[in-house]
C-alpha positions as a Python dict, from the first residue, in 0.01 Angstrom:
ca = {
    (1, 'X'): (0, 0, 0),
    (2, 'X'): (355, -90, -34),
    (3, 'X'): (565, -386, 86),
    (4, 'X'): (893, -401, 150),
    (5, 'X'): (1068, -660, 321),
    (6, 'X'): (1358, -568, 617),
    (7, 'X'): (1591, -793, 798),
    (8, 'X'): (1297, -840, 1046),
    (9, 'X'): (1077, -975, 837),
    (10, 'X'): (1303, -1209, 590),
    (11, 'X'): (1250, -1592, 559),
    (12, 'X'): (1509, -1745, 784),
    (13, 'X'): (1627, -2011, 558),
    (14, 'X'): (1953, -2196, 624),
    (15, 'X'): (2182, -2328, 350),
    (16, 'X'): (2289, -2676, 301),
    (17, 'X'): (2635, -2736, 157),
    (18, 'X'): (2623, -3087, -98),
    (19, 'X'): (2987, -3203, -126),
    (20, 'X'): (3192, -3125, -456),
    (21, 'X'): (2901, -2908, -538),
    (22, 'X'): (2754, -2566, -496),
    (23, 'X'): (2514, -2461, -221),
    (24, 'X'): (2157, -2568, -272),
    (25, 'X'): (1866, -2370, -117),
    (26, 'X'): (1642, -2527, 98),
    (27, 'X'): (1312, -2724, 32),
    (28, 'X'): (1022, -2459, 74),
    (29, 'X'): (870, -2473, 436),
    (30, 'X'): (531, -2419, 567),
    (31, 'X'): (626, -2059, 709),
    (32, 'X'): (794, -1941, 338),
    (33, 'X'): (465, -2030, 197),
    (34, 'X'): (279, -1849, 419),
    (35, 'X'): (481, -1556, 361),
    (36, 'X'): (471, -1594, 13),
    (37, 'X'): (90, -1616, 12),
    (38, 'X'): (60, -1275, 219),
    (39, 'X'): (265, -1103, -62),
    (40, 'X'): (-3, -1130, -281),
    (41, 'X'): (-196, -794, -365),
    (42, 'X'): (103, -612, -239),
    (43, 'X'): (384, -428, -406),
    (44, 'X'): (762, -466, -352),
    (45, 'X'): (1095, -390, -437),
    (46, 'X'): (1236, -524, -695),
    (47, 'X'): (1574, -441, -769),
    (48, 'X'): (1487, -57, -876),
    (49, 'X'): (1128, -152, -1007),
    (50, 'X'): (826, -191, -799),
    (51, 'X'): (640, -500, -889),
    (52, 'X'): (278, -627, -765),
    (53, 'X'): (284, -985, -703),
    (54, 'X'): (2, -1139, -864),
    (55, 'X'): (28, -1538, -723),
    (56, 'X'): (298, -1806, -636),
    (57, 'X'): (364, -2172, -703),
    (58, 'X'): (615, -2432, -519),
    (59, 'X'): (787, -2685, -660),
    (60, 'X'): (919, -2924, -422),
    (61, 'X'): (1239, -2727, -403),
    (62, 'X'): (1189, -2385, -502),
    (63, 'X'): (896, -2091, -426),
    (64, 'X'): (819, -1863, -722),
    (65, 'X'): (665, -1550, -756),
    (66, 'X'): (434, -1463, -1011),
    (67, 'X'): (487, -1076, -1041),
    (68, 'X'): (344, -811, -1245),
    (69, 'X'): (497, -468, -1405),
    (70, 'X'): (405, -130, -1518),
    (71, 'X'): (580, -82, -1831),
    (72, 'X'): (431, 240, -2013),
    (73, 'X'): (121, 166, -1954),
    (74, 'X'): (152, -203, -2073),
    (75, 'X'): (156, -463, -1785),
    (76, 'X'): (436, -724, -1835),
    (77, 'X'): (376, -1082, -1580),
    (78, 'X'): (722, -1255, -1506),
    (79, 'X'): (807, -1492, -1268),
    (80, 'X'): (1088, -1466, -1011),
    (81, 'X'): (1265, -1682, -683),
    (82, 'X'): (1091, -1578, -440),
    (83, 'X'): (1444, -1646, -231),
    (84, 'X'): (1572, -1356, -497),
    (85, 'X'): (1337, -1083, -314),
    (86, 'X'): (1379, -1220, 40),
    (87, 'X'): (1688, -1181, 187),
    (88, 'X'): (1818, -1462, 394),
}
């Protein structure tokens, strides 16, 4: 089965602005790690690739994706944001 995320189903995350600085992301919250647990087992989009996530791990500011490709029959594990898949 495959996954794709829509507008509906995107992490609402909002943005601080730091002063003299870029924007930061926000700190992970309870619901983006609950979405980022029920990824798991499924496939999405990635870019023009479909990807299977494998697992995920927080840091105390980020969410990551541990993701898994079909390269000619060889299966190549990367990590990605998972911010970079959802769109805010």
């Amino acid at each position: 089965m495959d996954f794709y995320l829509d507008e509906a189903e995107s992490l609402n995350v909002m943005h601080k602005a730091v002063p003299g600085s870029i924007e930061k992301r926000s700190k992970p919250t309870h619901s983006s790690v609950n979405k980022a647990f029920e990824l798991i087992g499924h496939k999405i989009k990635l870019y023009d690739v479909d990807v299977e996530v494998i697992s995920f791990k927080t840091t105390k500011d980020d969410i990551f994706l541990e993701v898994e490709e079909n390269v000619e029959g060889e299966l190549i594990r990367y990590e990605i944001n998972y911010e970079d898949v959802v769109s805010l």
